[in-house]
Structure formats: C-alpha cells, structure tokens
KEVEX-613637 format. One record per atom (N, C-alpha, C): residue in one letter; x, y, z. Coordinates in Angstrom, 1 decimal. Example, Ala and Ser with C-alpha at 12.3 -4.5 7.8 and 13.67 -1.06 7.14 Angstrom:
BEGIN
<pt><resn>A</resn><east>13.2</east><north>-5.7</north><up>7.8</up></pt>
<pt><resn>A</resn><east>12.3</east><north>-4.5</north><up>7.8</up></pt>
<pt><resn>A</resn><east>13.2</east><north>-3.3</north><up>7.8</up></pt>
<pt><resn>S</resn><east>12.8</east><north>-2.2</north><up>7.1</up></pt>
<pt><resn>S</resn><east>13.7</east><north>-1.1</north><up>7.1</up></pt>
<pt><resn>S</resn><east>12.9</east><north>0.0</north><up>7.9</up></pt>
% end
This chain:
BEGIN
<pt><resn>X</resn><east>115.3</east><north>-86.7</north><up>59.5</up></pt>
<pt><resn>X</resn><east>114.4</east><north>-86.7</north><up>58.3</up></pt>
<pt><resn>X</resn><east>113.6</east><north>-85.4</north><up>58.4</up></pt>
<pt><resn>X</resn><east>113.9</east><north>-84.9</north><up>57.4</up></pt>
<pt><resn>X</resn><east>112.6</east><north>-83.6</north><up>57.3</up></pt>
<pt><resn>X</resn><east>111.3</east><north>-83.6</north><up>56.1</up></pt>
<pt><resn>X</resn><east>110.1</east><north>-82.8</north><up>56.3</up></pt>
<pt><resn>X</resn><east>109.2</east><north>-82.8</north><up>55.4</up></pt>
<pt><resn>X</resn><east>108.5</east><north>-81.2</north><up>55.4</up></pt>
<pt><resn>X</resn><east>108.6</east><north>-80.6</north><up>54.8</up></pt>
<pt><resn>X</resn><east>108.0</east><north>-79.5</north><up>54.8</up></pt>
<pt><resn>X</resn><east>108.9</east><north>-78.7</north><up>55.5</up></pt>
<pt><resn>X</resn><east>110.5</east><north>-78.7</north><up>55.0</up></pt>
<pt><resn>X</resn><east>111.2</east><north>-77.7</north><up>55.6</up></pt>
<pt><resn>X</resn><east>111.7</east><north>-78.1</north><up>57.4</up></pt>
<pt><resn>X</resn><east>110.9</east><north>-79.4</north><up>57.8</up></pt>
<pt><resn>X</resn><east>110.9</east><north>-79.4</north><up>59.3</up></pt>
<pt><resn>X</resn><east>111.4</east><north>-80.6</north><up>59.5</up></pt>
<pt><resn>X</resn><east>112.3</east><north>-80.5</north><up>60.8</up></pt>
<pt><resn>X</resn><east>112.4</east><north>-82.1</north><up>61.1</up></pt>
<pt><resn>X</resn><east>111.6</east><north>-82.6</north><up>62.1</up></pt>
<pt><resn>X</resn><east>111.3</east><north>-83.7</north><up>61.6</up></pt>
<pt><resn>X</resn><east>109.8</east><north>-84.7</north><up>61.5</up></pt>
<pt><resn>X</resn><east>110.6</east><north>-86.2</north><up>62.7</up></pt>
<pt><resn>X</resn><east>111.6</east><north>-86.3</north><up>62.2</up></pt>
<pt><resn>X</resn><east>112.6</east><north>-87.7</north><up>62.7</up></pt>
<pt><resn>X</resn><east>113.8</east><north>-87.4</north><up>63.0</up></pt>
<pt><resn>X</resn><east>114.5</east><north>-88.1</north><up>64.4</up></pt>
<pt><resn>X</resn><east>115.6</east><north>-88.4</north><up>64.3</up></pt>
<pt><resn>X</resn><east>115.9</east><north>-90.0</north><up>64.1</up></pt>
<pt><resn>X</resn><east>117.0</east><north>-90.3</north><up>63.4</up></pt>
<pt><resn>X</resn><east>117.6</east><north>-91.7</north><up>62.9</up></pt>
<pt><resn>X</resn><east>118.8</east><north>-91.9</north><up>62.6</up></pt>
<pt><resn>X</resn><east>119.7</east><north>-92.6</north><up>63.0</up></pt>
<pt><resn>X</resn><east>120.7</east><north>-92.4</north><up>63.0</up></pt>
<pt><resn>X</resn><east>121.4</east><north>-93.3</north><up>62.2</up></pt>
<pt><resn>X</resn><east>121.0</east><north>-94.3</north><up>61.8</up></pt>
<pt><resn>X</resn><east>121.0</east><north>-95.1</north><up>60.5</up></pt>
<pt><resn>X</resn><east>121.2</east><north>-96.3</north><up>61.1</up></pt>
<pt><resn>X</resn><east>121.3</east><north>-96.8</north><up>62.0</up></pt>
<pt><resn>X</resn><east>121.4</east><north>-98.1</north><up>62.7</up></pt>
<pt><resn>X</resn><east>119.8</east><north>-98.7</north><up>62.7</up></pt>
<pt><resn>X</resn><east>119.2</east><north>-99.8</north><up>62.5</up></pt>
<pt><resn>X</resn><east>117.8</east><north>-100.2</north><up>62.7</up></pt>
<pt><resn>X</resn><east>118.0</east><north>-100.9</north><up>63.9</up></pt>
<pt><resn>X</resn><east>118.9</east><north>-101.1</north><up>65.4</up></pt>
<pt><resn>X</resn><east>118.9</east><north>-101.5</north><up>66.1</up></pt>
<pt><resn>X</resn><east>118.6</east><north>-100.4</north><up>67.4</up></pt>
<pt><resn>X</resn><east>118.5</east><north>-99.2</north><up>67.0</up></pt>
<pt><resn>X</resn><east>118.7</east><north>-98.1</north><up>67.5</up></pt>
<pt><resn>X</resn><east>117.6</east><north>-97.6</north><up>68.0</up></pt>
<pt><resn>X</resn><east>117.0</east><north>-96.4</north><up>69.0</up></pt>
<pt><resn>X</resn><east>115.7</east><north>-96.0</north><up>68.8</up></pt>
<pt><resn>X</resn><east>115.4</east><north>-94.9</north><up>68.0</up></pt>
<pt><resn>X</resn><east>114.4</east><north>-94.6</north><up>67.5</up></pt>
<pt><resn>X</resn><east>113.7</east><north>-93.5</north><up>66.9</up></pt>
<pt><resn>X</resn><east>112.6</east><north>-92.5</north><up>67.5</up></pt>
<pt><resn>X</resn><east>113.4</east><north>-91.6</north><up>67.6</up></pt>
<pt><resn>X</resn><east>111.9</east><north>-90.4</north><up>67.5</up></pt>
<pt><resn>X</resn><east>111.4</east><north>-89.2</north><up>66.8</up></pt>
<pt><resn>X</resn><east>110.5</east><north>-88.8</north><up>67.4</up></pt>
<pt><resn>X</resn><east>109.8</east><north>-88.1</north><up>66.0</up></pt>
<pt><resn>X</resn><east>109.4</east><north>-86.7</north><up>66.9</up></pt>
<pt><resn>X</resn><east>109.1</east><north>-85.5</north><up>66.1</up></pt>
<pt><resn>X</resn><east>109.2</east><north>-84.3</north><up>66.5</up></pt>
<pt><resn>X</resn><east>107.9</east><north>-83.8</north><up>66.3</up></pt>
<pt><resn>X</resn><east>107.0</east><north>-83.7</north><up>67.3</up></pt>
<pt><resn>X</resn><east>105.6</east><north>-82.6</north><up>67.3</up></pt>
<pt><resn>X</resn><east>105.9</east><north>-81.0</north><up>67.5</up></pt>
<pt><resn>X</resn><east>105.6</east><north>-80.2</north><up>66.6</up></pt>
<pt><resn>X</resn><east>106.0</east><north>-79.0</north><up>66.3</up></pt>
<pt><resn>X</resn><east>104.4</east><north>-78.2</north><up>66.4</up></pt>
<pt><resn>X</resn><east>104.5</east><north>-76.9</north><up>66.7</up></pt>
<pt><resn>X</resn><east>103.6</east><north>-76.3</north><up>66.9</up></pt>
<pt><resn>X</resn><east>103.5</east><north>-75.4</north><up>65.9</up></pt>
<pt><resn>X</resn><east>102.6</east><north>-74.3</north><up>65.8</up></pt>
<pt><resn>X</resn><east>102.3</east><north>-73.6</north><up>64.3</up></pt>
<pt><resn>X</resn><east>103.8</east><north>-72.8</north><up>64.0</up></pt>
<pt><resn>X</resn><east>104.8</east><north>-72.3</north><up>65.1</up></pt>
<pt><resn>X</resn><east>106.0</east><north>-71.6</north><up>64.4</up></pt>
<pt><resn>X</resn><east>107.3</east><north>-72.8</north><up>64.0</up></pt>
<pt><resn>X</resn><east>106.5</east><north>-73.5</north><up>64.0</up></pt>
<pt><resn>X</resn><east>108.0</east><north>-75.0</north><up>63.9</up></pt>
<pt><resn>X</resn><east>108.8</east><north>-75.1</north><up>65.1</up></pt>
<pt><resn>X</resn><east>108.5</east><north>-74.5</north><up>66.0</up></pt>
<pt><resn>X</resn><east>109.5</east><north>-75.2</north><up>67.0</up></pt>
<pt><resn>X</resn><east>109.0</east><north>-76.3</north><up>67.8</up></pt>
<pt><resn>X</resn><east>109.8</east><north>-76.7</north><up>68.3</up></pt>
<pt><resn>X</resn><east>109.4</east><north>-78.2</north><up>68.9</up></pt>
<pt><resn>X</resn><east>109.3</east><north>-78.7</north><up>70.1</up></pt>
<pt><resn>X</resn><east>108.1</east><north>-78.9</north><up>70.2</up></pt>
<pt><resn>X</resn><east>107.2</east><north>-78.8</north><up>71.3</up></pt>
<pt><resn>X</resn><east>107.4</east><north>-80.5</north><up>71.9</up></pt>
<pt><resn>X</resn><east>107.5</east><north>-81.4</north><up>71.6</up></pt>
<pt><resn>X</resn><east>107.6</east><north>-83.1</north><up>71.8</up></pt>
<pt><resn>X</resn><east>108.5</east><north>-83.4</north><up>71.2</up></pt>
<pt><resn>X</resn><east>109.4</east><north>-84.5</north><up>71.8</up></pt>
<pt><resn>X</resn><east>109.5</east><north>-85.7</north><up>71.2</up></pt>
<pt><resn>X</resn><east>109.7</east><north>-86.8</north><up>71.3</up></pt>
<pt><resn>X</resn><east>108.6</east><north>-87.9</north><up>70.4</up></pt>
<pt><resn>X</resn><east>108.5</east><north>-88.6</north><up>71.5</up></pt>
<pt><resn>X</resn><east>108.8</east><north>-90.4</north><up>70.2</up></pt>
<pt><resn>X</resn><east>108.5</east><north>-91.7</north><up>71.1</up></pt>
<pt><resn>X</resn><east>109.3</east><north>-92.6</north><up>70.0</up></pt>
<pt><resn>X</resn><east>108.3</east><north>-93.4</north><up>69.8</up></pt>
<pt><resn>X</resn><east>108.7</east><north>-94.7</north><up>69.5</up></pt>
<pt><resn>X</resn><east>107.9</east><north>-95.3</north><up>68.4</up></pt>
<pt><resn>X</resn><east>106.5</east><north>-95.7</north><up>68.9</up></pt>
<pt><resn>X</resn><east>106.5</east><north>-95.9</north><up>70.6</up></pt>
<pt><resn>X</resn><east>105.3</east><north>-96.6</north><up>70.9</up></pt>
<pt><resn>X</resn><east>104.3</east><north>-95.2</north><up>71.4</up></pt>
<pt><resn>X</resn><east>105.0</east><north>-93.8</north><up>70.7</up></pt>
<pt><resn>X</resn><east>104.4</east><north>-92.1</north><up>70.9</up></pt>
<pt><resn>X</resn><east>104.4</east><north>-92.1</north><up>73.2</up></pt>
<pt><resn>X</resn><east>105.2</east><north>-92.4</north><up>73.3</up></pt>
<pt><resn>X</resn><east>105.2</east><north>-92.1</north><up>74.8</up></pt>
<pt><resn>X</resn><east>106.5</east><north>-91.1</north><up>74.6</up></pt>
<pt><resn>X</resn><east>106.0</east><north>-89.5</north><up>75.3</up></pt>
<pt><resn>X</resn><east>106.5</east><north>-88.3</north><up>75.1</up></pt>
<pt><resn>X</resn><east>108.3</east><north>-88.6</north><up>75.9</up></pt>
<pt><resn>X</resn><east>109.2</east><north>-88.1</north><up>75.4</up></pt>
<pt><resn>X</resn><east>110.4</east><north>-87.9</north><up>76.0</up></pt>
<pt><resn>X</resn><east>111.1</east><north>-87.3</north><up>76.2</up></pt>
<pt><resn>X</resn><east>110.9</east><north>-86.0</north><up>75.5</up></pt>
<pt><resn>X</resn><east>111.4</east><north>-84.5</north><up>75.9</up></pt>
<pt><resn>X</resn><east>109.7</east><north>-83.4</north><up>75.3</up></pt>
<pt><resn>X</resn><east>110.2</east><north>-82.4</north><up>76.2</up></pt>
<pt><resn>X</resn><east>108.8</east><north>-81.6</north><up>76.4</up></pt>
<pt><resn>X</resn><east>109.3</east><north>-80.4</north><up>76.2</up></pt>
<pt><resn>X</resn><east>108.5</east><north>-79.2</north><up>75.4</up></pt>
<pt><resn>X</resn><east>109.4</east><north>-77.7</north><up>75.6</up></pt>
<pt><resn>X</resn><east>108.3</east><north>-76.7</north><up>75.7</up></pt>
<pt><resn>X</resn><east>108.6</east><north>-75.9</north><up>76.8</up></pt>
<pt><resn>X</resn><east>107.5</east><north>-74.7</north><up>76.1</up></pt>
<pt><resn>X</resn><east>108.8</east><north>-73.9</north><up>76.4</up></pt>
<pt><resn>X</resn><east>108.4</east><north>-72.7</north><up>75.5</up></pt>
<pt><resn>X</resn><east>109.0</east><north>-71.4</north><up>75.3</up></pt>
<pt><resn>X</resn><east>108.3</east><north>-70.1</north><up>75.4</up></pt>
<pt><resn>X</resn><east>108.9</east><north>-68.9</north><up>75.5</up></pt>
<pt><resn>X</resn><east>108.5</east><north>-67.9</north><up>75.7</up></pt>
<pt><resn>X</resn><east>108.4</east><north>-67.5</north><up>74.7</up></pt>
<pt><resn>X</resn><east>107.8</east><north>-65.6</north><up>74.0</up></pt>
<pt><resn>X</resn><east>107.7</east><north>-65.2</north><up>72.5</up></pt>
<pt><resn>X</resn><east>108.8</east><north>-65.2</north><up>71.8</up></pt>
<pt><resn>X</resn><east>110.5</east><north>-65.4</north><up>72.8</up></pt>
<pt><resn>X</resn><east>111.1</east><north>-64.6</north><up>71.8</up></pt>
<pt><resn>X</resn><east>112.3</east><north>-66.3</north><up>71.7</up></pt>
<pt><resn>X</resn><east>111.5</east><north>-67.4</north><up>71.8</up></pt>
<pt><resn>X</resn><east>112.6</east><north>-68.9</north><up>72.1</up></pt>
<pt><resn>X</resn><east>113.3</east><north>-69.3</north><up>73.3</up></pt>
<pt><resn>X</resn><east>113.4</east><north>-68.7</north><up>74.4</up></pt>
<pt><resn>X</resn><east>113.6</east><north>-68.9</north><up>75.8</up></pt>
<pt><resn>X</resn><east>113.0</east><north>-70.0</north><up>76.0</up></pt>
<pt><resn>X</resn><east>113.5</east><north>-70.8</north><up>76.8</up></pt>
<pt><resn>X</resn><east>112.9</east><north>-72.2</north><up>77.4</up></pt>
<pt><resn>X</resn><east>112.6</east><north>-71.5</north><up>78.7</up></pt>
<pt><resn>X</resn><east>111.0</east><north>-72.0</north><up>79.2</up></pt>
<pt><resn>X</resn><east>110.5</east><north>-72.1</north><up>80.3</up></pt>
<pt><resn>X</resn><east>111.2</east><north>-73.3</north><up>81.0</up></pt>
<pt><resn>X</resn><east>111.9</east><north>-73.2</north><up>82.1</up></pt>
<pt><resn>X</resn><east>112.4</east><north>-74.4</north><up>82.1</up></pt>
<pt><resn>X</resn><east>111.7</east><north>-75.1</north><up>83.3</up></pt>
<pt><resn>X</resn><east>111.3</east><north>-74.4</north><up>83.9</up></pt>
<pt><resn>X</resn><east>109.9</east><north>-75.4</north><up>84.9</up></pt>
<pt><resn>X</resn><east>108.9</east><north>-76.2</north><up>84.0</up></pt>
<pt><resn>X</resn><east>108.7</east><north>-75.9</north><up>82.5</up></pt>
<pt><resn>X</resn><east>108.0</east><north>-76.4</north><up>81.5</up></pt>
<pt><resn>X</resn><east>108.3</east><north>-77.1</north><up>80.4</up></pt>
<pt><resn>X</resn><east>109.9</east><north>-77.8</north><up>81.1</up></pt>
<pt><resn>X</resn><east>110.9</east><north>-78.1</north><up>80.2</up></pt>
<pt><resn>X</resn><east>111.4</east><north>-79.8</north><up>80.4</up></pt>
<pt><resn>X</resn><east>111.4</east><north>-80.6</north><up>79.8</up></pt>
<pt><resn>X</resn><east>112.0</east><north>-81.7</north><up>80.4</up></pt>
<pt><resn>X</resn><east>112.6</east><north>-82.5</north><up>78.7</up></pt>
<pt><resn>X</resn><east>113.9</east><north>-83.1</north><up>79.2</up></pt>
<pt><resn>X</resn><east>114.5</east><north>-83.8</north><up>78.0</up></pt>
<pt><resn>X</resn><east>115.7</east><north>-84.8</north><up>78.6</up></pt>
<pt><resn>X</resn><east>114.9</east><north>-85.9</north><up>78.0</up></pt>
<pt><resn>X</resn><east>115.8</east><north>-87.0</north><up>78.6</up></pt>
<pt><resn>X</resn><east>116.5</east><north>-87.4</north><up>77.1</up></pt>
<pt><resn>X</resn><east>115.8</east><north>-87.4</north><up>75.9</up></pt>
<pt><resn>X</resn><east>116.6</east><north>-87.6</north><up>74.6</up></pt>
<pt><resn>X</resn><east>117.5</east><north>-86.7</north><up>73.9</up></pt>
<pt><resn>X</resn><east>118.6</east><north>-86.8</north><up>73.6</up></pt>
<pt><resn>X</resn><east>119.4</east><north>-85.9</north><up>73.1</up></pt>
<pt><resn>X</resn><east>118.9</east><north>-85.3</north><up>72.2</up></pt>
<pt><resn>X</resn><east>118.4</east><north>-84.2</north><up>71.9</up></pt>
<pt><resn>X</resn><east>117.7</east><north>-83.4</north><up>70.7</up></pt>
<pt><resn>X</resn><east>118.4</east><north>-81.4</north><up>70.7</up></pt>
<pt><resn>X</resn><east>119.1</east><north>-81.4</north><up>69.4</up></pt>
<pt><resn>X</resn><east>119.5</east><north>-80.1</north><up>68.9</up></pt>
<pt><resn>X</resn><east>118.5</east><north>-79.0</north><up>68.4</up></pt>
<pt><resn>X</resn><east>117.7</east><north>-79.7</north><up>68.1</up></pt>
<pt><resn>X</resn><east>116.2</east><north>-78.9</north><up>67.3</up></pt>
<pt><resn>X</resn><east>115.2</east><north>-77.9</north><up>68.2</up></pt>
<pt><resn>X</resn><east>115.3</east><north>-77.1</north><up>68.8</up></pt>
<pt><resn>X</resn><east>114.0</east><north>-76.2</north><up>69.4</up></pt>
<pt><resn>X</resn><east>113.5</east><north>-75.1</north><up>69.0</up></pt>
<pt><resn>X</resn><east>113.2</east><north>-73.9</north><up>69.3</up></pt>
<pt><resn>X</resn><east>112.7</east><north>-73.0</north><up>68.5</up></pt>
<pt><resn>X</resn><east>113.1</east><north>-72.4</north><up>67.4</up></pt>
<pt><resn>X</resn><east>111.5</east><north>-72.5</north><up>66.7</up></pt>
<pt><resn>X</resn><east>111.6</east><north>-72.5</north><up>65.3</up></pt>
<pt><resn>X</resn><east>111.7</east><north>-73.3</north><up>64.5</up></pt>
<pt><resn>X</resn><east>112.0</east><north>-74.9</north><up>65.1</up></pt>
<pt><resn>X</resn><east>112.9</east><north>-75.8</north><up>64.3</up></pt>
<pt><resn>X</resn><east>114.3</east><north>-75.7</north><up>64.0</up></pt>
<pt><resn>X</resn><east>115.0</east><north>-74.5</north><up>64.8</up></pt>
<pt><resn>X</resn><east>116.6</east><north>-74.2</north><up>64.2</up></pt>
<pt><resn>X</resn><east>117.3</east><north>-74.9</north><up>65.1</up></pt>
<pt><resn>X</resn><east>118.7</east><north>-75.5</north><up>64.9</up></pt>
<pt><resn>X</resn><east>119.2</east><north>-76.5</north><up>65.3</up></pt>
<pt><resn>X</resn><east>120.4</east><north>-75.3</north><up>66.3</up></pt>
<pt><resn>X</resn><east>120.4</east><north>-75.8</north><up>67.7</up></pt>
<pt><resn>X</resn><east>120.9</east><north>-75.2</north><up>68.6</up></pt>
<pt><resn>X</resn><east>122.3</east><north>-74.8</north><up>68.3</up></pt>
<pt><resn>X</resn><east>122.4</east><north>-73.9</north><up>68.6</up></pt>
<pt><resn>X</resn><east>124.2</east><north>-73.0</north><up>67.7</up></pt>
<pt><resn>X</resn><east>124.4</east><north>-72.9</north><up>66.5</up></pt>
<pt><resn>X</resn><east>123.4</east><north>-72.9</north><up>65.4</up></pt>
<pt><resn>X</resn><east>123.8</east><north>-73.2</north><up>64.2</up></pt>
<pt><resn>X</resn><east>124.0</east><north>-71.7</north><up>64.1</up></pt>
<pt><resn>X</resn><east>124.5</east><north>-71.5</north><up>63.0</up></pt>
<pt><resn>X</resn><east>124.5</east><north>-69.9</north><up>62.8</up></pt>
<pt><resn>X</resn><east>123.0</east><north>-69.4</north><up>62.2</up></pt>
<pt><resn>X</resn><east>122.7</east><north>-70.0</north><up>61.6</up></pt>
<pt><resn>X</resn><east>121.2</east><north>-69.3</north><up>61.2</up></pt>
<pt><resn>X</resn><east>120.0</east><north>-69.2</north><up>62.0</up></pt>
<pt><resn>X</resn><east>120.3</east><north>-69.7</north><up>63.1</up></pt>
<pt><resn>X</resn><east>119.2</east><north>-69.7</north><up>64.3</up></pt>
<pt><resn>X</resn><east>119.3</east><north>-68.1</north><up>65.1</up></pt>
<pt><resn>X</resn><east>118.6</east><north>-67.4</north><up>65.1</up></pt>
<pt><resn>X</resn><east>118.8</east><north>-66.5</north><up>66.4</up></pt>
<pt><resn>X</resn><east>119.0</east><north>-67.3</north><up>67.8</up></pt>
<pt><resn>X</resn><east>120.4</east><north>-66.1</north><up>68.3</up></pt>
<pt><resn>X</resn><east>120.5</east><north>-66.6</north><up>69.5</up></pt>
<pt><resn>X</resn><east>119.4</east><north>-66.1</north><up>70.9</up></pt>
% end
C-alpha cells in the first residue's frame, strides 16, 4: 500500500497473514519495518549514496523497498 508516492504497508491479501509497515526517513528510504504490535523487524541505515551499512543493518522480513523507497532491481532505482 502506498500514500504519498511511498510505501507505507506490505499486505499480501490473505487476512491470516502478517502485516508490516514502513518508517521512512526524510529521502523515502526505509529506515524500519516493523508489524502490527510496532515491534521493529528489519533495520537499515545507509550511507549518502544508498549503500547499506551493514553492521547497521538487520532483516529478518522479506522487504524489496530501501533507498529512496525504490524497490531493489527495479529499473528505475539507481544501482
């Protein structure tokens, strides 16, 4: 689900399923995400140019979405 250009939720249309939700920082990329009861599940920091710090990195939920908000391999994302 997106709002302001950003994705806000992942959902996969099952209501049996879990949900989480994306905290983004001022360039849209995505810094958390975490689920319904907000207990964090993946963590990102990045460097200026989208590089993952990866001592400052942790993801246990499957998530394509990181810097900038661009979805990982898409063509419109810088690599």
């Amino acid at each position: 689900m997106y709002a302001n250009s950003q994705i806000i939720a992942q959902y996969d249309g099952d209501y049996d399923n879990d949900k989480y939700f994306y905290l983004h920082d001022r360039l849209g990329s995505v810094r958390q995400v975490i689920d319904t009861a907000g207990d964090v599940n993946n963590f990102y920091s990045y460097d200026p140019f989208g590089k993952l710090f990866e001592s400052e990195t942790n993801q246990t939920v499957l998530n394509s979405f990181l810097f900038t908000g661009c979805k990982v391999l898409s063509k419109a994302c810088p690599k």
